[in-house]
C-alpha positions as CSV (number, residue, x, y, z in Angstrom):
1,X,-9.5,-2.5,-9.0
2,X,-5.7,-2.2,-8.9
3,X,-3.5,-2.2,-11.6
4,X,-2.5,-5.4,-13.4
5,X,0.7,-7.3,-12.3
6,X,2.3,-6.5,-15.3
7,X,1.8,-2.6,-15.0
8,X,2.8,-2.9,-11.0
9,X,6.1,-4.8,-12.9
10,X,6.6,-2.2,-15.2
11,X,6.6,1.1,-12.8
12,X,8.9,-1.2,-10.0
13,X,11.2,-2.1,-13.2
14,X,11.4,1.6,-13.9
15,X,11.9,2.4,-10.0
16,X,8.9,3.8,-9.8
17,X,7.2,1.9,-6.9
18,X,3.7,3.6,-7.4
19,X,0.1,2.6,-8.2
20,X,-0.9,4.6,-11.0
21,X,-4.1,7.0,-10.5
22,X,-5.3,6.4,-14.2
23,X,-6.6,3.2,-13.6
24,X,-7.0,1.6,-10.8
25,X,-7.7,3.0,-7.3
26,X,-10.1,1.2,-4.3
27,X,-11.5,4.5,-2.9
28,X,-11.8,5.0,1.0
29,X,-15.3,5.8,2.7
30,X,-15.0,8.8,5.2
31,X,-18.8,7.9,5.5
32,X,-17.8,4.3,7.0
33,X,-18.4,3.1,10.1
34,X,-15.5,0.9,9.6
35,X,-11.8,3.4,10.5
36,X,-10.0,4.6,7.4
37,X,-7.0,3.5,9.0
38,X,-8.5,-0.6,8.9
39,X,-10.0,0.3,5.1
40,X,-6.5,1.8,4.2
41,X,-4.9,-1.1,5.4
42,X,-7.2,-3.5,4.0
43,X,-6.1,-2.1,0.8
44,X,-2.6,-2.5,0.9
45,X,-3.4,-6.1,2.3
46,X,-5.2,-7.1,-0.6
47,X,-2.5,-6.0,-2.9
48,X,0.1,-7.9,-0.9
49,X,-1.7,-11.3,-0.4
50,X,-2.9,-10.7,-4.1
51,X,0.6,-10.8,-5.4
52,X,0.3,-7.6,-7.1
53,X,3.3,-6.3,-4.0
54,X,6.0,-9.6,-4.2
55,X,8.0,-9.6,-1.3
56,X,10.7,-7.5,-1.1
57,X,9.1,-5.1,-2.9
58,X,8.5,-1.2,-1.7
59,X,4.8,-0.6,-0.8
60,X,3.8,3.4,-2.3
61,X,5.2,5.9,0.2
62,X,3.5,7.1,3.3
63,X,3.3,10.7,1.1
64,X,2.2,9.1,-2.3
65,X,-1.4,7.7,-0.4
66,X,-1.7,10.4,1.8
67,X,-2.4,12.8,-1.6
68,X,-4.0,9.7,-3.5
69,X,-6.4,8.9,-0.5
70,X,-7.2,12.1,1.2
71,X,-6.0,11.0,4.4
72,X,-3.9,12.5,6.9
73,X,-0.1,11.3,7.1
74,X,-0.8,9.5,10.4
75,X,-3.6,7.4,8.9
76,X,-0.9,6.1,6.7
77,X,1.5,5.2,9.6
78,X,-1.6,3.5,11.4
79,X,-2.3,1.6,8.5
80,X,1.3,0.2,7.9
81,X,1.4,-0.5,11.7
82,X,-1.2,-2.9,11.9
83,X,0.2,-4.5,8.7
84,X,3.5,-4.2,10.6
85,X,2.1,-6.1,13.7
86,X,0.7,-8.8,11.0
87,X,4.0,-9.1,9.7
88,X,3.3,-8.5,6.0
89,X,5.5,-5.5,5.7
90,X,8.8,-4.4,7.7
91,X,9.9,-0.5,7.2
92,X,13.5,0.0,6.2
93,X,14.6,3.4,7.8
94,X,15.1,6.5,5.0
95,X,13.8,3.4,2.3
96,X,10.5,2.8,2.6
97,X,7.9,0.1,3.6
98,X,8.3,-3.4,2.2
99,X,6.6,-6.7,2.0
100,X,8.2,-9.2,3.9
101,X,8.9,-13.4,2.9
102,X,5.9,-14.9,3.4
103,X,5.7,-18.3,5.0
């Protein structure tokens, strides 16, 4: 589960563009035979086409998921390439990740 839209609200009110460990997290399986790369991505899919990321607004940073997930920093940058090449997210140099207009 991921945090309610009105928590995700709150922390992006308060600039704080961050899912909160507390409550909500969809772990990754290192045990998969599915990459953690495609599940890490899957993830942040869900959470954009969910509505719980509007567009325009800063997906966690490539840092933040790498402690939250366990993953290495490259698995992060594999992830938000393939939601790059699906054009859900465009990266803002020195900004961040965000979601871009959908259709």
């Amino acid at each position: 589960m991921i945090l309610p839209r009105y928590d995700w609200v709150y922390l992006a009110a308060r600039g704080i563009a961050q899912l909160c460990l507390s409550k909500c997290l969809v772990m990754i399986s290192h045990d998969s035979d599915v990459p953690v790369y495609v599940q890490l991505a899957g993830i942040l899919r869900d959470m954009i086409t969910s509505g719980q990321v509007r567009p325009h607004e800063r997906l966690p940073s490539i840092s933040y998921l790498v402690q939250t997930y366990g993953v290495a920093d490259q698995t992060v940058k594999k992830a938000m390439q393939v939601l790059r090449d699906e054009g859900l997210v465009q990266t803002v140099t020195g900004k961040g990740v965000y979601v871009t207009e959908r259709p």
